[in-house]
LOMISE-496448 format. One record per residue: residue number from 1; residue in three letters; x, y, z of N, C-alpha, C in turn. Coordinates in pm, 1 decimal, padded with zeros to 6 digits, always signed. Layout:
BEGIN
SITE     i    aa        nxx        nyy        nzz       caxx       cayy       cazz        cxx        cyy        czz
SITE   NUM   Ala          X          Y          Z          X          Y          Z          X          Y          Z
...
This chain:
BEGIN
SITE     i    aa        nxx        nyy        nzz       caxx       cayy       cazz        cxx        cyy        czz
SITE     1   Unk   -01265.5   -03824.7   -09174.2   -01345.9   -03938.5   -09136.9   -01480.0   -03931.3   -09207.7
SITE     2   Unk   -01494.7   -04058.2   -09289.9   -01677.1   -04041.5   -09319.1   -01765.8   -04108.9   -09235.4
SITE     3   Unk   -01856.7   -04020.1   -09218.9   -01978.9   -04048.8   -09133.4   -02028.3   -04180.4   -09194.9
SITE     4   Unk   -02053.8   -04290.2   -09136.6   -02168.7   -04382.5   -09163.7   -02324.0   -04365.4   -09190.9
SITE     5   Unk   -02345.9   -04353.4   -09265.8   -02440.7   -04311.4   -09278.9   -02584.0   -04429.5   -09302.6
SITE     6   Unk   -02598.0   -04571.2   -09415.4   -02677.0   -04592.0   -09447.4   -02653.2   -04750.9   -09423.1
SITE     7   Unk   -02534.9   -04821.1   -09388.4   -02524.6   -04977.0   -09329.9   -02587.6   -05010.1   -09239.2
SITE     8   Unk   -02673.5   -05057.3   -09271.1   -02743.5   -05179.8   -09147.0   -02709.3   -05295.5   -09141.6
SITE     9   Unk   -02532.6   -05374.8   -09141.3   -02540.8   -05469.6   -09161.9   -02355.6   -05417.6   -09120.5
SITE    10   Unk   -02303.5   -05526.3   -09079.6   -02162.9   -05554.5   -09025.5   -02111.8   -05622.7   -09126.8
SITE    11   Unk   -01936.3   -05575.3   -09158.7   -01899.0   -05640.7   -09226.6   -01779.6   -05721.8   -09141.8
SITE    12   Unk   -01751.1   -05807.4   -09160.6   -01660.7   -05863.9   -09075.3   -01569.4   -06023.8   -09207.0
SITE    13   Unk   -01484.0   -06047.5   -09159.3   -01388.1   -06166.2   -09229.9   -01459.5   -06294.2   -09182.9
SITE    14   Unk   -01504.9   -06388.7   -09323.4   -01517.1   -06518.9   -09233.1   -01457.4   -06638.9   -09349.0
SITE    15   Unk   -01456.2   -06744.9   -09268.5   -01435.2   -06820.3   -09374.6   -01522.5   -06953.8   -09466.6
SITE    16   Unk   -01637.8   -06841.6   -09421.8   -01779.7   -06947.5   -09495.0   -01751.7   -06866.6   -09645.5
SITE    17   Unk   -01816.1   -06989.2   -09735.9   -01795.3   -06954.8   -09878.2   -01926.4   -06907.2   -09893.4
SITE    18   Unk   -01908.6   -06765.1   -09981.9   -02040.4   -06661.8   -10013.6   -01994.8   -06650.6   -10183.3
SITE    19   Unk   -02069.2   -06585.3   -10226.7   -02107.4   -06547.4   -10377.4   -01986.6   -06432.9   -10418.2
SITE    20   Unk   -01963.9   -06433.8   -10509.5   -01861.6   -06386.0   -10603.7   -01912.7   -06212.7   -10571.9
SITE    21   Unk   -02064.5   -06251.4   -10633.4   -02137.1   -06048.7   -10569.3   -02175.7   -06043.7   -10448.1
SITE    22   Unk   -02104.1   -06094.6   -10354.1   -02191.2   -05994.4   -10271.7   -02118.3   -05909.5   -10173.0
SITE    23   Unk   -02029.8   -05888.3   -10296.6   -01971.9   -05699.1   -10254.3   -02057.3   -05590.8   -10323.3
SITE    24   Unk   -02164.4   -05637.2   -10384.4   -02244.6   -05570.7   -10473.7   -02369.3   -05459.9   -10349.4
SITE    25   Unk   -02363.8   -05515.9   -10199.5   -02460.7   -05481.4   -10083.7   -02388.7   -05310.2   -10050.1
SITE    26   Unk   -02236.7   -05375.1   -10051.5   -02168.7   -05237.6   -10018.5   -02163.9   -05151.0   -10142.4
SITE    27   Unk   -02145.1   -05174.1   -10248.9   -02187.0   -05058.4   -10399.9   -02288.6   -05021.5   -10384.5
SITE    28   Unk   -02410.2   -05110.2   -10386.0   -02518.7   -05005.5   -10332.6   -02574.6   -04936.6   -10242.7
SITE    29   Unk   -02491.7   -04965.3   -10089.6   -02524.5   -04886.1   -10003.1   -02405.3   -04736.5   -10042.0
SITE    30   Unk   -02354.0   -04729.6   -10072.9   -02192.1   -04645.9   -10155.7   -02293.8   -04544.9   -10264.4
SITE    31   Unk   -02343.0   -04581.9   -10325.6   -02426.7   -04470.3   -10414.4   -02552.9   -04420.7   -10352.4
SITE    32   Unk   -02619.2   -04476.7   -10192.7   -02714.0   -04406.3   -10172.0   -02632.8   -04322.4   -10064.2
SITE    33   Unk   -02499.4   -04332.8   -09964.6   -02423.6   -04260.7   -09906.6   -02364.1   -04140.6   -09976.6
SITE    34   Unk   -02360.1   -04190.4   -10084.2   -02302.5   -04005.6   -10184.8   -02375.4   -03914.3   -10267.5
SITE    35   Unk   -02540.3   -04008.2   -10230.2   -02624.2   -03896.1   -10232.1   -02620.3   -03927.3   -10396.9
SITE    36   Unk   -02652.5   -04055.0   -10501.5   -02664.6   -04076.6   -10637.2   -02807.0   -04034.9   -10663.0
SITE    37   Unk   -02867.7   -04103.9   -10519.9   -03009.7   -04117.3   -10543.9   -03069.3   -03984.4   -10582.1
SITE    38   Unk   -03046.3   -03882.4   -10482.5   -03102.2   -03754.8   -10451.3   -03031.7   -03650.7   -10602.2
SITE    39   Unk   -02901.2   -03697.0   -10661.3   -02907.0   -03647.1   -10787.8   -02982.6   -03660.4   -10899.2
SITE    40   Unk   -03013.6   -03835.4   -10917.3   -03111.5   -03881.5   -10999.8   -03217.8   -03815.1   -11003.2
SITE    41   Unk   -03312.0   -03826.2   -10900.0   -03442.7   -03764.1   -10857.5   -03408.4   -03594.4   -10919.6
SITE    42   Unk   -03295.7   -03526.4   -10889.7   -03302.3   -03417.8   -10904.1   -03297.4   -03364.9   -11096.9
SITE    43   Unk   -03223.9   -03450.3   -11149.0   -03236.8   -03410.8   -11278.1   -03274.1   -03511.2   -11379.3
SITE    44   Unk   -03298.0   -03640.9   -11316.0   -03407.7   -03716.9   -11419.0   -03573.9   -03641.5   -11377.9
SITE    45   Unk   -03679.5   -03660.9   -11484.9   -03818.4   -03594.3   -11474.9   -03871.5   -03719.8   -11396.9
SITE    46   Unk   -03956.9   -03667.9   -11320.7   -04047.1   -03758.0   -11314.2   -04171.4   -03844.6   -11394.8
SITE    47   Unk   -04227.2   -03946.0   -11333.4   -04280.0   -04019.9   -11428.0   -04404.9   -03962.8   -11431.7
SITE    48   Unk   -04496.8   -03971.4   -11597.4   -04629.1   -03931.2   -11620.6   -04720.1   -03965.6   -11554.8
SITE    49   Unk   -04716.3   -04053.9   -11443.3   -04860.0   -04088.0   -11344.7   -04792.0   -04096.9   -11256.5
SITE    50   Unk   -04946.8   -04119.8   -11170.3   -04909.2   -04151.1   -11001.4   -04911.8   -04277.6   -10960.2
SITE    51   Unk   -04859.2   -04370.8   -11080.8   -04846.8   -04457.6   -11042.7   -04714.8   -04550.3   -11090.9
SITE    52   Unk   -04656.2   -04432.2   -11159.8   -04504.0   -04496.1   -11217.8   -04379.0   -04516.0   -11071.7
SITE    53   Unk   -04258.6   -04569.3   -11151.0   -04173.9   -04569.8   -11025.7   -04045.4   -04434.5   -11050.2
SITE    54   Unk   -04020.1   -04413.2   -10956.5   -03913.9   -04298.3   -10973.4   -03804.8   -04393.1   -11042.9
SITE    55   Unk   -03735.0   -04288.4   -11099.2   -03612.1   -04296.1   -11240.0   -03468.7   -04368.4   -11145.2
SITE    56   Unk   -03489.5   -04339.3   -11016.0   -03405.1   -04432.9   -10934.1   -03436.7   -04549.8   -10948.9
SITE    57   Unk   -03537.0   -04585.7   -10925.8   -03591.0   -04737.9   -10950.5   -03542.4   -04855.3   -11083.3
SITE    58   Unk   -03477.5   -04796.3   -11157.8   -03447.8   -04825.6   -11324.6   -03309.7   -04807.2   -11301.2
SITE    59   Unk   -03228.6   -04715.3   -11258.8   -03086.0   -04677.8   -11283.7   -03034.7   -04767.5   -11186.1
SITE    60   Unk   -03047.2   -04758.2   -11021.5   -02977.3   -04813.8   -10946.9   -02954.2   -04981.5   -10973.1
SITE    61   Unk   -03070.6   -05065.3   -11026.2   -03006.4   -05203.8   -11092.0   -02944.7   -05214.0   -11230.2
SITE    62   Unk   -02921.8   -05092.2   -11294.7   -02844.8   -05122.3   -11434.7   -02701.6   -05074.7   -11347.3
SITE    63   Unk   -02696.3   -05027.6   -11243.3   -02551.3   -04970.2   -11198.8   -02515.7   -05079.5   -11128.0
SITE    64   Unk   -02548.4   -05105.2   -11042.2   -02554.3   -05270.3   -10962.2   -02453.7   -05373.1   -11076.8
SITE    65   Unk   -02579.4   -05397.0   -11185.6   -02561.1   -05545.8   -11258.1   -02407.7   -05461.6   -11376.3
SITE    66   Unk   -02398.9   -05350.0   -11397.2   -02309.8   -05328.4   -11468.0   -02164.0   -05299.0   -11412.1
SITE    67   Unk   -02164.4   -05292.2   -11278.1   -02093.9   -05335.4   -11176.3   -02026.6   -05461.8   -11158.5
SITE    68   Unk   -02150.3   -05531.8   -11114.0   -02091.8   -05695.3   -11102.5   -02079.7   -05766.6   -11235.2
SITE    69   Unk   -02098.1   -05722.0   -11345.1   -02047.1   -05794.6   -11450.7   -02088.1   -05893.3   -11529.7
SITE    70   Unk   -02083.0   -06017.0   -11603.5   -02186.1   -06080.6   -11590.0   -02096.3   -06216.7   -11620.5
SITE    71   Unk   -02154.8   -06345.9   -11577.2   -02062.3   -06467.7   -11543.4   -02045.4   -06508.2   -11671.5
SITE    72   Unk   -01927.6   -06574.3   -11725.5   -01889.3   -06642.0   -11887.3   -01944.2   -06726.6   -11893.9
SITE    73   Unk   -02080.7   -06793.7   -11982.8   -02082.7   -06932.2   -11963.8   -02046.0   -07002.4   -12098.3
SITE    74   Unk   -01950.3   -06913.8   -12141.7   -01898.7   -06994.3   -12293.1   -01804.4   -07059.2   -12315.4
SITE    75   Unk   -01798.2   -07209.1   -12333.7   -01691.2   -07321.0   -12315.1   -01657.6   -07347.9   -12497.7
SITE    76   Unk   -01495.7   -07356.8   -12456.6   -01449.6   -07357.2   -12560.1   -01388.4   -07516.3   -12578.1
């Protein structure tokens, strides 16, 4: 059994029409449950000031958007 760990949010069946991504809520709650974050942090460096953003901040939306893919808008 896996522990629940980081959902704040119910998933349940409905039949209102939603967005193509937004199974994209559960991928990213899925990489902070297996602990991506706490690898990142651990072997990306940190940033040269105290005022940069951690190396999570940059990776977790290129994993996201390279995830969901990106829509065709090329008509033939």
């Amino acid at each position: 059994m896996i522990k629940q760990k980081l959902l704040s949010f119910k998933l349940s069946r409905t039949k209102e029409d939603i967005t193509a991504r937004a199974g994209l809520a559960v991928y990213s709650e899925f990489l902070r449950g297996f602990g991506i974050k706490e690898l990142i942090e651990k072997f990306m460096p940190p940033s040269g000031s105290n005022r940069g953003y951690p190396a999570y901040c940059y990776i977790e939306p290129i994993l996201i958007m390279l995830t969901g893919g990106r829509k065709n808008n090329r008509r033939f």
